[in-house]
MOPAC internal coordinates of N, CA, C and O (Angstrom, degrees):
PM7 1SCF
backbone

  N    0.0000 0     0.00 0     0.00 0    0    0    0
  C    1.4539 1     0.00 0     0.00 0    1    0    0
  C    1.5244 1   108.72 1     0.00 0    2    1    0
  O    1.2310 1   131.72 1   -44.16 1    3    2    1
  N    0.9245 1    94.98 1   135.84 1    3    2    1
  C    2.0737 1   101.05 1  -179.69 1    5    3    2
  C    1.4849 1   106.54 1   -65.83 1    6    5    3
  O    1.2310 1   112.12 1   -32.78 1    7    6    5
  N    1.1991 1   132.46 1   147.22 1    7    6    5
  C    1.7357 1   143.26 1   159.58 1    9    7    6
  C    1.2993 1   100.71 1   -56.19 1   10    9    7
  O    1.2310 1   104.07 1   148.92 1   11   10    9
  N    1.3175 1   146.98 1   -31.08 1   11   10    9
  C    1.7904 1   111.84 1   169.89 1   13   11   10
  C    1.6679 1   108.51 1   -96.72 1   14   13   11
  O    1.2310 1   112.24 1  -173.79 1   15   14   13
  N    1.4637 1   132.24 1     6.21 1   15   14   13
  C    1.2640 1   143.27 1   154.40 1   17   15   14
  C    2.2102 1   104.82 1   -62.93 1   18   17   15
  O    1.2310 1   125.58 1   120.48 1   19   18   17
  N    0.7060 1   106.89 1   -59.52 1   19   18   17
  C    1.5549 1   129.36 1   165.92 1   21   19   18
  C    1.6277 1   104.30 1   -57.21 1   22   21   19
  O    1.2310 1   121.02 1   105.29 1   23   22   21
  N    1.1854 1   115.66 1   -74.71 1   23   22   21
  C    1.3969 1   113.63 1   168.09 1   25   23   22
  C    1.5893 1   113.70 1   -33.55 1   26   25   23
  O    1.2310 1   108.77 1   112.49 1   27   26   25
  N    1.0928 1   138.62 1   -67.51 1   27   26   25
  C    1.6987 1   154.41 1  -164.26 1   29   27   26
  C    1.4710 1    87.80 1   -76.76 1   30   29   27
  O    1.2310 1   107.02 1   105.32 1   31   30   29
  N    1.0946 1   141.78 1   -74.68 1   31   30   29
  C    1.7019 1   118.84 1  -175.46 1   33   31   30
  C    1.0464 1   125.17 1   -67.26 1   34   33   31
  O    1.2310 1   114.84 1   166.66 1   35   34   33
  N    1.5760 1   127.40 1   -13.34 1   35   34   33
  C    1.4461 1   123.71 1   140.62 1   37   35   34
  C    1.6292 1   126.86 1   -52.15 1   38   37   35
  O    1.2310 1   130.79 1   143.96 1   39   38   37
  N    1.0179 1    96.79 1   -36.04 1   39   38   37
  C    1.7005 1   117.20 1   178.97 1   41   39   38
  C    2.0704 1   103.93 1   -67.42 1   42   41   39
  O    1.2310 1   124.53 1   139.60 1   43   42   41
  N    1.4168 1   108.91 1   -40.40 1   43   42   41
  C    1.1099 1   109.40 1  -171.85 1   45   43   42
  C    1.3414 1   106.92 1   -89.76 1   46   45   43
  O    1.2310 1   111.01 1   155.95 1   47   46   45
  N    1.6054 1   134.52 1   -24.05 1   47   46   45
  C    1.2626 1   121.55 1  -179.51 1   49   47   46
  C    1.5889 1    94.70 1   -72.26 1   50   49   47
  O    1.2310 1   120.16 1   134.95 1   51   50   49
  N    1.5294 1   117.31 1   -45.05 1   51   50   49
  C    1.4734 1   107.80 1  -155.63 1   53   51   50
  C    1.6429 1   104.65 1   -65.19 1   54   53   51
  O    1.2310 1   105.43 1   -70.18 1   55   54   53
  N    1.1376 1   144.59 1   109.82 1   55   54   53
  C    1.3923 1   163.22 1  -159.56 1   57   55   54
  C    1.5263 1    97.75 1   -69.83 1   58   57   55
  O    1.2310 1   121.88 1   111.64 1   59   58   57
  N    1.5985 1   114.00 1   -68.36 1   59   58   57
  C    1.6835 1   143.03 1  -160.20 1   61   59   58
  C    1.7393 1   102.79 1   -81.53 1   62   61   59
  O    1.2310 1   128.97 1  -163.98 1   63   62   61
  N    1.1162 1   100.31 1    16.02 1   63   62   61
  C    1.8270 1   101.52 1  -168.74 1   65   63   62
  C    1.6289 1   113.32 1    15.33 1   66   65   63
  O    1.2310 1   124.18 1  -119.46 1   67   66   65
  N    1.2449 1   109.59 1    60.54 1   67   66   65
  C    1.3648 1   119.87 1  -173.89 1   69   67   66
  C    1.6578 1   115.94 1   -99.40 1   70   69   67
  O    1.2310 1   130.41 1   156.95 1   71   70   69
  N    1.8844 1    97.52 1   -23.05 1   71   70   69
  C    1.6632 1    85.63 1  -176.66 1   73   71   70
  C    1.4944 1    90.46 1   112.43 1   74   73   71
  O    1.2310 1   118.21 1   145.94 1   75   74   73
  N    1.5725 1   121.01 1   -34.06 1   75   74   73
  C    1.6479 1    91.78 1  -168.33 1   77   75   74
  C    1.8416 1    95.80 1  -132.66 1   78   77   75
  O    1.2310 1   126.78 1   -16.58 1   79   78   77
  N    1.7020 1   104.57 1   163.42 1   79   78   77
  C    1.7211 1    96.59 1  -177.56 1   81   79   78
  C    1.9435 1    94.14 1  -111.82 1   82   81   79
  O    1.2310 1   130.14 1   -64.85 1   83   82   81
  N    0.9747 1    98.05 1   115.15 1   83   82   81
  C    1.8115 1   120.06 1   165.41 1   85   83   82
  C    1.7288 1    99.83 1   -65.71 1   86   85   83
  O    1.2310 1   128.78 1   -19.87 1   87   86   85
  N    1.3455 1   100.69 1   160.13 1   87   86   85
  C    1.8025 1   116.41 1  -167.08 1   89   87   86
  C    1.6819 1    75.71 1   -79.43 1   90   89   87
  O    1.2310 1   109.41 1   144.43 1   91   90   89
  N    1.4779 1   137.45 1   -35.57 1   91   90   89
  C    1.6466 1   120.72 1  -161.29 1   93   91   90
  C    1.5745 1    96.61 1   -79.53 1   94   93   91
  O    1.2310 1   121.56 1   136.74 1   95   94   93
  N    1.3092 1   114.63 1   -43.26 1   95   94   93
  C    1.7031 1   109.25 1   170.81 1   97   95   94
  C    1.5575 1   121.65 1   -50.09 1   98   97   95
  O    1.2310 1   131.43 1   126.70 1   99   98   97
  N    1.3519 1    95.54 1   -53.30 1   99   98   97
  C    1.5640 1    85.33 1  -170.74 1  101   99   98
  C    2.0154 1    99.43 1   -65.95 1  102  101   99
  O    1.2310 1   125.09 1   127.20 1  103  102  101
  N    1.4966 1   107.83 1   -52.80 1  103  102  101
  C    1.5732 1    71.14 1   175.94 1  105  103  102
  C    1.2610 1   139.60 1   -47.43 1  106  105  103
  O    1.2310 1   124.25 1   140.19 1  107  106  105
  N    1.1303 1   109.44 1   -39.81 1  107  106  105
  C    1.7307 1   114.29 1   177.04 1  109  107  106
  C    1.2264 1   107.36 1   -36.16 1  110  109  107
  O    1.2310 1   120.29 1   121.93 1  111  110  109
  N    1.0197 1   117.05 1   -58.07 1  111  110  109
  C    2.4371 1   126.11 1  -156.09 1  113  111  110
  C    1.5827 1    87.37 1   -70.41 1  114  113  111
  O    1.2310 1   119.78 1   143.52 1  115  114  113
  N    1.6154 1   118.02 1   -36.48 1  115  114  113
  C    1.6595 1    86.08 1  -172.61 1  117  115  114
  C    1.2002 1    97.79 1  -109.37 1  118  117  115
  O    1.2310 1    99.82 1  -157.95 1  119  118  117
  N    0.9883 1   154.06 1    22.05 1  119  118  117
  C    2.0774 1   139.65 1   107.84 1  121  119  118
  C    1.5048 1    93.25 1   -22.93 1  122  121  119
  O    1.2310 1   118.85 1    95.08 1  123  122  121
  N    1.3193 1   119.79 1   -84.92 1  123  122  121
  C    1.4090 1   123.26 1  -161.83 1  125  123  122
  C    1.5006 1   122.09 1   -57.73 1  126  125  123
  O    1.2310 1   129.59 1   173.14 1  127  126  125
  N    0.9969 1    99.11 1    -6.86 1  127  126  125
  C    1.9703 1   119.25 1   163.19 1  129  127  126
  C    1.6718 1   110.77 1  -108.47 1  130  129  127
  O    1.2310 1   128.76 1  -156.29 1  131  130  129
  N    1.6644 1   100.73 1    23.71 1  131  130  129
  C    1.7630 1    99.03 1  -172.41 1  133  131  130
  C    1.3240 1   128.95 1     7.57 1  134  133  131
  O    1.2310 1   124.70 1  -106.51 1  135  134  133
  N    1.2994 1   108.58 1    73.49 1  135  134  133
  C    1.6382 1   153.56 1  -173.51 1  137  135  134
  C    1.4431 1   117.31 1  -148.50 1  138  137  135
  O    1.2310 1   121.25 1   -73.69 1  139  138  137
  N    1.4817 1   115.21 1   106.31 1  139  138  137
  C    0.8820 1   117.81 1  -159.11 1  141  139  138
  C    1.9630 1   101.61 1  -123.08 1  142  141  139
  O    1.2310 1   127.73 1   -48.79 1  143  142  141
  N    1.4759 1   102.73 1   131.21 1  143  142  141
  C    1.4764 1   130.13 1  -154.15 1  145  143  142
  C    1.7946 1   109.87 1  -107.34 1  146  145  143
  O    1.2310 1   130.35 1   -70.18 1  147  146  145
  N    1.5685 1    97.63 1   109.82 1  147  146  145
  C    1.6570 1    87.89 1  -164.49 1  149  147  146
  C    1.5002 1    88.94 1   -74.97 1  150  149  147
  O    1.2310 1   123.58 1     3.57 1  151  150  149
  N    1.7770 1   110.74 1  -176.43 1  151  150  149
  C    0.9496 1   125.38 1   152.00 1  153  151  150
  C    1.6136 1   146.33 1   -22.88 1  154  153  151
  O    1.2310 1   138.47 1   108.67 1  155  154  153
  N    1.7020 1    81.81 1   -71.33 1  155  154  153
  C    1.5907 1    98.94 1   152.89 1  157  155  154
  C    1.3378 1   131.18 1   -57.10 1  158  157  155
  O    1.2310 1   115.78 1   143.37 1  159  158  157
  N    1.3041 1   125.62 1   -36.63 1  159  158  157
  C    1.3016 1   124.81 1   176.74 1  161  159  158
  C    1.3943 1   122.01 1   -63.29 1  162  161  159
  O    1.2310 1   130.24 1   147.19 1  163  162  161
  N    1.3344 1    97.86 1   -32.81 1  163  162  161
  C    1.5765 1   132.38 1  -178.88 1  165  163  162
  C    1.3967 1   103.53 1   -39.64 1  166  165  163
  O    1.2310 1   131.51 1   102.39 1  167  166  165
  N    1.6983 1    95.39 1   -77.61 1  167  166  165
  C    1.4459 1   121.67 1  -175.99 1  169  167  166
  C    1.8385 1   103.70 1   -41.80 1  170  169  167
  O    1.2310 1   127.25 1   121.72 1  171  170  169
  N    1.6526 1   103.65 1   -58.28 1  171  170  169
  C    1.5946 1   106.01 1  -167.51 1  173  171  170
  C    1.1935 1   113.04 1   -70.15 1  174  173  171
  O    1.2310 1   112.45 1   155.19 1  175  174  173
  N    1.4156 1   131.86 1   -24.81 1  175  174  173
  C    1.3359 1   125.81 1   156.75 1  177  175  174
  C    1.5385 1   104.17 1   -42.41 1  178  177  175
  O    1.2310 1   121.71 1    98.14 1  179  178  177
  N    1.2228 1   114.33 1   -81.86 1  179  178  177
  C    1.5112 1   113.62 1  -159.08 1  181  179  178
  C    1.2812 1   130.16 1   -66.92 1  182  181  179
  O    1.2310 1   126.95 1   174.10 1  183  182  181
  N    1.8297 1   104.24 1    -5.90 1  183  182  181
  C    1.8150 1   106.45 1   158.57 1  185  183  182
  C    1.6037 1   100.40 1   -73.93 1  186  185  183
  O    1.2310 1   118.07 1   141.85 1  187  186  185
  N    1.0828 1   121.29 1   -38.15 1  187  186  185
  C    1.6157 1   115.67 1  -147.77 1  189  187  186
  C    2.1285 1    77.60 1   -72.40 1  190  189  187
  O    1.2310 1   122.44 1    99.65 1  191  190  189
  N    1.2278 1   112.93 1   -80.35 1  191  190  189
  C    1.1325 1   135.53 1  -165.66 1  193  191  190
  C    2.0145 1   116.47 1   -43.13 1  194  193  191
  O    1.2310 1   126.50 1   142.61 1  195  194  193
  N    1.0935 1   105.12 1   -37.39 1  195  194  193
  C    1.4491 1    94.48 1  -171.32 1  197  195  194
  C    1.7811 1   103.30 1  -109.18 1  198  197  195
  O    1.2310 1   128.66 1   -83.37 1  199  198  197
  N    1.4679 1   100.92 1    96.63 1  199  198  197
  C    1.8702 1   112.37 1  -161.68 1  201  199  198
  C    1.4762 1    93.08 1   -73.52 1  202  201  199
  O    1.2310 1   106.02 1   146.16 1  203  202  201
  N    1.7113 1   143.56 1   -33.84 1  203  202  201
  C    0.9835 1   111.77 1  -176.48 1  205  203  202
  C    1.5081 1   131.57 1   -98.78 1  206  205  203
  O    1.2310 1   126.24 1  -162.33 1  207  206  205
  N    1.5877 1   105.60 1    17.67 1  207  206  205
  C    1.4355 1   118.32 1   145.38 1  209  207  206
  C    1.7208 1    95.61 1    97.03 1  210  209  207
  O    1.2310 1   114.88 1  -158.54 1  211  210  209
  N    1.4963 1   127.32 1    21.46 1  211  210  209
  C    1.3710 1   123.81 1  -163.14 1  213  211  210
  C    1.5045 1   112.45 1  -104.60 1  214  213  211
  O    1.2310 1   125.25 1  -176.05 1  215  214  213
  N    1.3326 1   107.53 1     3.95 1  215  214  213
  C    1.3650 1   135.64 1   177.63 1  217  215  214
  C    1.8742 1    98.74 1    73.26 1  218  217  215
  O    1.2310 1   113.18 1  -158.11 1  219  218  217
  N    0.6232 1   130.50 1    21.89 1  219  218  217
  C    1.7023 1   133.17 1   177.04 1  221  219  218
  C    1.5596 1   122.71 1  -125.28 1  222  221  219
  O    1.2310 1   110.39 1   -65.27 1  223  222  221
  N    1.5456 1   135.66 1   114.73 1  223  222  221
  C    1.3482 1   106.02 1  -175.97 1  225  223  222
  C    1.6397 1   111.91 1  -113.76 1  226  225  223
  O    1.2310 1   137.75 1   -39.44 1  227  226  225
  N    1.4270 1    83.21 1   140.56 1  227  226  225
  C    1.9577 1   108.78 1  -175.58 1  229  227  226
  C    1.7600 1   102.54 1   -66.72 1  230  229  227
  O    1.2310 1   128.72 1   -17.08 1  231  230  229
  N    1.5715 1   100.81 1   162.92 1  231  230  229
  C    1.1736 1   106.06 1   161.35 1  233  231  230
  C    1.5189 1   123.83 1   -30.33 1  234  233  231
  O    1.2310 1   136.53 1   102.82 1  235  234  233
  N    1.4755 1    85.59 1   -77.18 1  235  234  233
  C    1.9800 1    86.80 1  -178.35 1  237  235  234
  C    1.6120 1   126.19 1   -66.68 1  238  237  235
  O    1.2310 1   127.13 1   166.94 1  239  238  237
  N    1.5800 1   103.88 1   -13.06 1  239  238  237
  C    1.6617 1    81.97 1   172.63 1  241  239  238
  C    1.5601 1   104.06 1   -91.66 1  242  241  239
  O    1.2310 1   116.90 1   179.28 1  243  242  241
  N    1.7044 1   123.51 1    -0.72 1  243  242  241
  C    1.3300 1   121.67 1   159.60 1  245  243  242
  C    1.4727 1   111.60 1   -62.49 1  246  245  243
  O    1.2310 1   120.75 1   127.26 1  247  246  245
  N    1.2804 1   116.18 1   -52.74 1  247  246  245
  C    1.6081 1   106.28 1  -169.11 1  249  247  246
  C    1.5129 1   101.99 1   -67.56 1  250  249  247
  O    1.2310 1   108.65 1   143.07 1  251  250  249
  N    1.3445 1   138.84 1   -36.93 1  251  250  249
  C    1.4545 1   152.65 1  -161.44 1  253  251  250
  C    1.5046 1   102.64 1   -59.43 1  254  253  251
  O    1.2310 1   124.19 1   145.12 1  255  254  253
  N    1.2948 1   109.56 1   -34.88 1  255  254  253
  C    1.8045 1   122.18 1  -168.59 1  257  255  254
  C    1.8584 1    92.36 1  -104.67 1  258  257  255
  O    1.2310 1   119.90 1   132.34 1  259  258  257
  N    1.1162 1   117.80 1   -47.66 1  259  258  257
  C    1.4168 1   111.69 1  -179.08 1  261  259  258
  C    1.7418 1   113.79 1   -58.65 1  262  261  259
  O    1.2310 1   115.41 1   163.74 1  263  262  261
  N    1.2673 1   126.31 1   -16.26 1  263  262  261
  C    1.5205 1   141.09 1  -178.43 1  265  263  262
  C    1.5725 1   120.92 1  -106.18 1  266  265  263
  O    1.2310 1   128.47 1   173.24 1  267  266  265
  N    1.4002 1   101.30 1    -6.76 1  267  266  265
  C    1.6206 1    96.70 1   175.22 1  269  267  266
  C    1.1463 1   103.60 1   -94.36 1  270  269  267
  O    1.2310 1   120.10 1   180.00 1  271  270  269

């Protein structure tokens, strides 16, 4: 996937154009991609995905998890 492909669906999960995707953001974008995200997945997304443990994930630990 290209870095402004990554860029723009980072852009679209983050709701609050704040810079960061919240566990309520990321559910939201995949409702709106009618994809629906249990709990658990929730959670394991955001251990695997948010490396500096702040419960929110940044651009780069989005692209970092989107490339492995």
């Amino acid at each position: 996937m290209a870095d402004d492909e990554i860029t723009r669906t980072f852009v679209e999960f983050d709701g609050d154009n704040d810079g960061y995707i919240t566990a309520e953001e990321f559910t939201l974008a995949m409702a709106a991609r009618r994809e629906e995200v249990s709990q658990d997945d929730l959670v394991s997304i955001f251990e695997y995905t948010d490396e500096d443990e702040d419960g929110l994930i940044n651009l780069a630990e989005f692209a970092s998890a989107w490339n492995a």
